[in-house]
ChimeraX commands (.cxc) that place a marker at each C-alpha (Angstrom):
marker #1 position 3.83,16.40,18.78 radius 0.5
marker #1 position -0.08,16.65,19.31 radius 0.5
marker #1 position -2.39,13.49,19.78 radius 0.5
marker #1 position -4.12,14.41,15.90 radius 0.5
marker #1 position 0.03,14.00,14.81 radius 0.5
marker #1 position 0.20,10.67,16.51 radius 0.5
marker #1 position -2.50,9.38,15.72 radius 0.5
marker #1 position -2.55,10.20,11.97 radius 0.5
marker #1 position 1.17,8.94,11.63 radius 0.5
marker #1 position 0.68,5.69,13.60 radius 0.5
marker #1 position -2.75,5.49,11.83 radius 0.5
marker #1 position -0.22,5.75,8.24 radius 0.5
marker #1 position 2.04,3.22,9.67 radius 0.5
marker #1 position -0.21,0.61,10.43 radius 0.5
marker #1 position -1.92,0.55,7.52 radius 0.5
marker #1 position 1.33,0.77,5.65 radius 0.5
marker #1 position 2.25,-2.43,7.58 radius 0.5
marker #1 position -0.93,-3.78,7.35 radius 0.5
marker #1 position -1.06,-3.18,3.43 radius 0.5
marker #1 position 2.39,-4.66,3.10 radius 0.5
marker #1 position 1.80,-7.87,4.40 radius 0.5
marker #1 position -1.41,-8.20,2.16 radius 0.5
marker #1 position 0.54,-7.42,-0.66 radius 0.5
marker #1 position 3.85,-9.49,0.50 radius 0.5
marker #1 position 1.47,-12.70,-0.15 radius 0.5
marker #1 position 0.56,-11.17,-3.84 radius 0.5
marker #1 position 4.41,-10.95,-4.48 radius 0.5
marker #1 position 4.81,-14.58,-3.12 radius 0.5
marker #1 position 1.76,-16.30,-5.07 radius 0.5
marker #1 position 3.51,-14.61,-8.19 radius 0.5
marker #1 position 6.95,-15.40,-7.92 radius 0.5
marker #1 position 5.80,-19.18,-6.69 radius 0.5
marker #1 position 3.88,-19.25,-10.02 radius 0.5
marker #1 position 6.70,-17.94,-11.98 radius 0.5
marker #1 position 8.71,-20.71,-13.40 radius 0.5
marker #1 position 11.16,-17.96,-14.54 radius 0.5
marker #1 position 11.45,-16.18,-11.49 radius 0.5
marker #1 position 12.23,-19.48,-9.48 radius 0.5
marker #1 position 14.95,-20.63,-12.25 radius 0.5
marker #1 position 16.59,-17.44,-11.73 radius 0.5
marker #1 position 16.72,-17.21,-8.26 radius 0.5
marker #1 position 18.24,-21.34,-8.17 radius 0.5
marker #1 position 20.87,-20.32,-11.08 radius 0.5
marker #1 position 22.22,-17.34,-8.62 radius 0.5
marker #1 position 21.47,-19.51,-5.60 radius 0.5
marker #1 position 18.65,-17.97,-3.95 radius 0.5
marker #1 position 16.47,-20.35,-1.62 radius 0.5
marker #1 position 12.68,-19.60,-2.14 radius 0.5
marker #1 position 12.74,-19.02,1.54 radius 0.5
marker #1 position 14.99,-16.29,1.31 radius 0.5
marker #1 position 13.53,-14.69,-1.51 radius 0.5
marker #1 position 10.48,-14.49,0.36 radius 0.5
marker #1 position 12.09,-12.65,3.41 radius 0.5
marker #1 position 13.84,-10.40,0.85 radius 0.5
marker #1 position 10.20,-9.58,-0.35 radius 0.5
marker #1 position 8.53,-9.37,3.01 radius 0.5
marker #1 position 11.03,-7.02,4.44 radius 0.5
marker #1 position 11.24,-4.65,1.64 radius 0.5
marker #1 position 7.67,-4.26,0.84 radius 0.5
marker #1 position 6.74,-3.78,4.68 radius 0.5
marker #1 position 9.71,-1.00,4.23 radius 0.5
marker #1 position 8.16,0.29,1.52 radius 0.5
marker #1 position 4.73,0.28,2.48 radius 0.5
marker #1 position 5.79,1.81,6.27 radius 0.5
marker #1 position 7.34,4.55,4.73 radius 0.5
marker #1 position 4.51,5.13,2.53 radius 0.5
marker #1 position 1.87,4.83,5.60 radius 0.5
marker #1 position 3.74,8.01,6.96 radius 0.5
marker #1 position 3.79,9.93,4.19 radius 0.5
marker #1 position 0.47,9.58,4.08 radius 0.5
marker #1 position -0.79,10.17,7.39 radius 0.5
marker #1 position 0.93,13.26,7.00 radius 0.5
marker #1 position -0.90,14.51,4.05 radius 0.5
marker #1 position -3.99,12.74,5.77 radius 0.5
marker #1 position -3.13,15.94,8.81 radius 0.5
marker #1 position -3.05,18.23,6.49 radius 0.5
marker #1 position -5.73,17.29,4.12 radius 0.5
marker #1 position -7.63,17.23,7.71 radius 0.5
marker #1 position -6.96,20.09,8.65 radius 0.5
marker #1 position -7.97,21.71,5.50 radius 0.5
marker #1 position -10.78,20.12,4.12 radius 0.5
marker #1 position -12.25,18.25,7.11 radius 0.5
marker #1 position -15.32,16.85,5.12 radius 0.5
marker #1 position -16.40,13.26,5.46 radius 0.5
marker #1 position -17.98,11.06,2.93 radius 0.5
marker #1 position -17.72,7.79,0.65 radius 0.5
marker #1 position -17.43,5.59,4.45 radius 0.5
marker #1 position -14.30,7.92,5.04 radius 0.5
marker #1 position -13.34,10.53,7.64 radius 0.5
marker #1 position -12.24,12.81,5.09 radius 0.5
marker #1 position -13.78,11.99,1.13 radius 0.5
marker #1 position -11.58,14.03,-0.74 radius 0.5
marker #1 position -8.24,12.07,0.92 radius 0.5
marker #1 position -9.10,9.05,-0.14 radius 0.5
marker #1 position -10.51,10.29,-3.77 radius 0.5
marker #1 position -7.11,11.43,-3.75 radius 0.5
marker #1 position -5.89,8.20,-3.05 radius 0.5
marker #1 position -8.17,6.35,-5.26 radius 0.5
marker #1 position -7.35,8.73,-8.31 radius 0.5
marker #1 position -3.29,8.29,-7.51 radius 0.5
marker #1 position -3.81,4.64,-7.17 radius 0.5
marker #1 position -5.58,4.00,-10.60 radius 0.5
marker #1 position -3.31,6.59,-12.30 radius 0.5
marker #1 position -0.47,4.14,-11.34 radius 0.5
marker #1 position -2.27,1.20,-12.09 radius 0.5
marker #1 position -3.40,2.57,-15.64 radius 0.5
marker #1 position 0.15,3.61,-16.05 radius 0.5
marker #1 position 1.08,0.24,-15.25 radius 0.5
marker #1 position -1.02,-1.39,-17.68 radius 0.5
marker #1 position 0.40,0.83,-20.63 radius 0.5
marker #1 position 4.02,0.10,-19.71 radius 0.5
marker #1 position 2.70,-3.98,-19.24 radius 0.5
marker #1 position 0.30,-4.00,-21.85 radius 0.5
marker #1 position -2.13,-5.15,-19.62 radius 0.5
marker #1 position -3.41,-5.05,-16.14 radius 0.5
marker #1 position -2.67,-8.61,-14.21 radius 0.5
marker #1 position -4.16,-9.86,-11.60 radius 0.5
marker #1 position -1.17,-8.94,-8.74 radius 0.5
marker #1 position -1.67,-5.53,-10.47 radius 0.5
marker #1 position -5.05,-5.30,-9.86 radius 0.5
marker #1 position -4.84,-6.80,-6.34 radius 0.5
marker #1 position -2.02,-4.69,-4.99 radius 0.5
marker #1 position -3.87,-1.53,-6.45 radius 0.5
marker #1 position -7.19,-2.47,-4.35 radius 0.5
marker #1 position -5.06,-3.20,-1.50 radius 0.5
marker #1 position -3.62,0.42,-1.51 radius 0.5
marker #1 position -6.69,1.89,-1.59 radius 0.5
marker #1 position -8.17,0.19,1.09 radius 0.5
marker #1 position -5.37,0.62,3.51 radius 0.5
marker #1 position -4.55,4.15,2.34 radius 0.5
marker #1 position -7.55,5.38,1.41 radius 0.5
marker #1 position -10.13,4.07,4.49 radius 0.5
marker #1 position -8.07,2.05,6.74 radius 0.5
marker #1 position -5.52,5.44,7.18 radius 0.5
marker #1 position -8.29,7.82,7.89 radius 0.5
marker #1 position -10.01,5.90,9.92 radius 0.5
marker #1 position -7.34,4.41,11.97 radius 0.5
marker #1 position -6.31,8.20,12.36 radius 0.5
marker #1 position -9.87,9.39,13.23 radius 0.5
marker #1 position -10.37,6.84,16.01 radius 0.5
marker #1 position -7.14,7.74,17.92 radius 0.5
marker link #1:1,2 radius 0.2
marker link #1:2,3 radius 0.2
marker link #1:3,4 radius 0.2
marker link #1:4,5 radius 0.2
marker link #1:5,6 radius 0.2
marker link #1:6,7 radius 0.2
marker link #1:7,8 radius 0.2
marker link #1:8,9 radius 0.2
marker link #1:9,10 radius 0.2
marker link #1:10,11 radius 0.2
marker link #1:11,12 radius 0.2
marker link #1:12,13 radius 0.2
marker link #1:13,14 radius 0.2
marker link #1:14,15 radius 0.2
marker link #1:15,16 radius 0.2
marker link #1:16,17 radius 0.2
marker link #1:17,18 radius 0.2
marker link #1:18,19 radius 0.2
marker link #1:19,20 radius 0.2
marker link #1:20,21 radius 0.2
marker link #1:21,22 radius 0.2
marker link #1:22,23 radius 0.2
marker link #1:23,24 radius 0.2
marker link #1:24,25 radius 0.2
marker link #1:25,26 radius 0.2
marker link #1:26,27 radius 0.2
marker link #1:27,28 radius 0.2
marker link #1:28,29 radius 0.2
marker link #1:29,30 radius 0.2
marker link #1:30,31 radius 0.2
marker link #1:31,32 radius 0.2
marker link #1:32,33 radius 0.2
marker link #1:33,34 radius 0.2
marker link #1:34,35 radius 0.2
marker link #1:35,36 radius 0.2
marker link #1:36,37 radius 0.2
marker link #1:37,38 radius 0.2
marker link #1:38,39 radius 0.2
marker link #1:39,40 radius 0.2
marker link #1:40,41 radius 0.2
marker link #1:41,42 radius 0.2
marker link #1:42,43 radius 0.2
marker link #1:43,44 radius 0.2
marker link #1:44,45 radius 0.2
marker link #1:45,46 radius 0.2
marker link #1:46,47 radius 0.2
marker link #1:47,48 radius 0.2
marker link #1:48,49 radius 0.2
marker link #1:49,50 radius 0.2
marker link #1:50,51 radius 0.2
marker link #1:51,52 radius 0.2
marker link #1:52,53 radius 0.2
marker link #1:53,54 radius 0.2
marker link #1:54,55 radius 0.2
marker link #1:55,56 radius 0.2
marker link #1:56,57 radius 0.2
marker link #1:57,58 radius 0.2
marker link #1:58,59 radius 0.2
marker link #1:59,60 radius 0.2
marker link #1:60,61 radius 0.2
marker link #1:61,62 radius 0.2
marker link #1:62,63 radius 0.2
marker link #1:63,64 radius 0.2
marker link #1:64,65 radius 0.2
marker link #1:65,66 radius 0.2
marker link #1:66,67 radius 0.2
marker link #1:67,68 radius 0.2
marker link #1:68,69 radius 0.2
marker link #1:69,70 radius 0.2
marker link #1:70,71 radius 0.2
marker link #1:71,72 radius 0.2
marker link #1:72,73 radius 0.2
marker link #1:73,74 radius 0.2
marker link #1:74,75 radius 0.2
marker link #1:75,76 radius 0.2
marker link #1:76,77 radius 0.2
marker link #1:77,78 radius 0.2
marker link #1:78,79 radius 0.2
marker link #1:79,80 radius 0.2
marker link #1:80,81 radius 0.2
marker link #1:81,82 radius 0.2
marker link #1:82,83 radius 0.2
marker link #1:83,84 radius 0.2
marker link #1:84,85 radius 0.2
marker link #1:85,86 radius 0.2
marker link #1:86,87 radius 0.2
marker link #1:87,88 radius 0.2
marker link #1:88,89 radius 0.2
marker link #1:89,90 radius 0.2
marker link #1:90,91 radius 0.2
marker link #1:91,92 radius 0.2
marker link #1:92,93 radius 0.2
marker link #1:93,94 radius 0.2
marker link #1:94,95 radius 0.2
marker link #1:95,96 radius 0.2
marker link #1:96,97 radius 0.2
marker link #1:97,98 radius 0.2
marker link #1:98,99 radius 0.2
marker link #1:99,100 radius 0.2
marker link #1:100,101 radius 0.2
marker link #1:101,102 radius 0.2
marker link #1:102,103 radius 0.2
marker link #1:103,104 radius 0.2
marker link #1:104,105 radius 0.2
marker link #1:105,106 radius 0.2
marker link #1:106,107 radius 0.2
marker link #1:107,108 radius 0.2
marker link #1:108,109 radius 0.2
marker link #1:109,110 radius 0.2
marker link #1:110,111 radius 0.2
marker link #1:111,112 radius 0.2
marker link #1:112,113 radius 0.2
marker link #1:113,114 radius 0.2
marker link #1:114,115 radius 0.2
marker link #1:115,116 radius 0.2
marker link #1:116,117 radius 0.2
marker link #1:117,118 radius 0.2
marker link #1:118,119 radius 0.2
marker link #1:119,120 radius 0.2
marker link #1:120,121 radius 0.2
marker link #1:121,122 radius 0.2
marker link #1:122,123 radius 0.2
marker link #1:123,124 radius 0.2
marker link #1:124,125 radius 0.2
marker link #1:125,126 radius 0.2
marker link #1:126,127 radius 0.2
marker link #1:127,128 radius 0.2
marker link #1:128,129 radius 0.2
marker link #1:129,130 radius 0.2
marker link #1:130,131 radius 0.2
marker link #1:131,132 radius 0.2
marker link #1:132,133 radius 0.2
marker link #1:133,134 radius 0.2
marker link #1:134,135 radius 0.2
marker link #1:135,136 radius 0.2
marker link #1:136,137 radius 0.2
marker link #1:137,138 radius 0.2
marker link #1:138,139 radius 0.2
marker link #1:139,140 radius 0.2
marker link #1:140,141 radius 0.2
view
């Protein structure tokens, strides 16, 4: 593996990581504000506390996983359109990622009926870490 592959994978990962642990405290703040969500959990016996590790581990799975996906399309989106712009080592990346993010989020607001707020903060939180904090992190190796 070359330095640009290392770099643009561990630059995916940590802002997968990174973006996961922003969003883990979204998930939290909701769920603590959920008076539904915290009767459910006590009727099947679910501490708070463990609900929250539940959360934490799966999103920073989820996130991870993500992160390298998308370094790898960061490499190859590098390597063929190597154009900078918009604060962003490569512009039409993280359009990419801006127009994938808002798809979801306006797909999420016709399946909700409306855009909340842990919608709208999880959706600015992707694009930040996988749409500048990814390039960048990959561009500075």
């Amino acid at each position: 593996m070359d330095s640009d592959t290392g770099h643009a994978l561990l630059g995916g990962l940590i802002a997968g990581a990174a973006g996961a642990f922003a969003t883990t405290v979204v998930v939290l703040r909701m769920l603590a504000g959920s008076p539904a969500w915290l009767q459910r959990a006590g009727e099947q016996r679910l501490s708070p506390a463990l609900l929250g590790i539940v959360a934490a581990n799966g999103l920073l799975l989820a996130w991870a996983a993500t992160g390298l996906i998308l370094g790898a399309a960061y490499l190859r989106a590098e390597s063929e359109r190597p154009a900078d712009g918009l604060g962003s080592p490569n512009r039409m990346f993280t359009l990419a990622v801006i127009v994938v993010v808002g798809s979801l989020l306006g797909l999420g607001a016709i399946t909700h009926g409306r855009v909340t707020a842990a919608m709208a903060q999880t959706a600015a939180i992707a694009v930040l870490a996988f749409g500048w904090a990814l390039p960048l992190l990959a561009a500075a190796g």
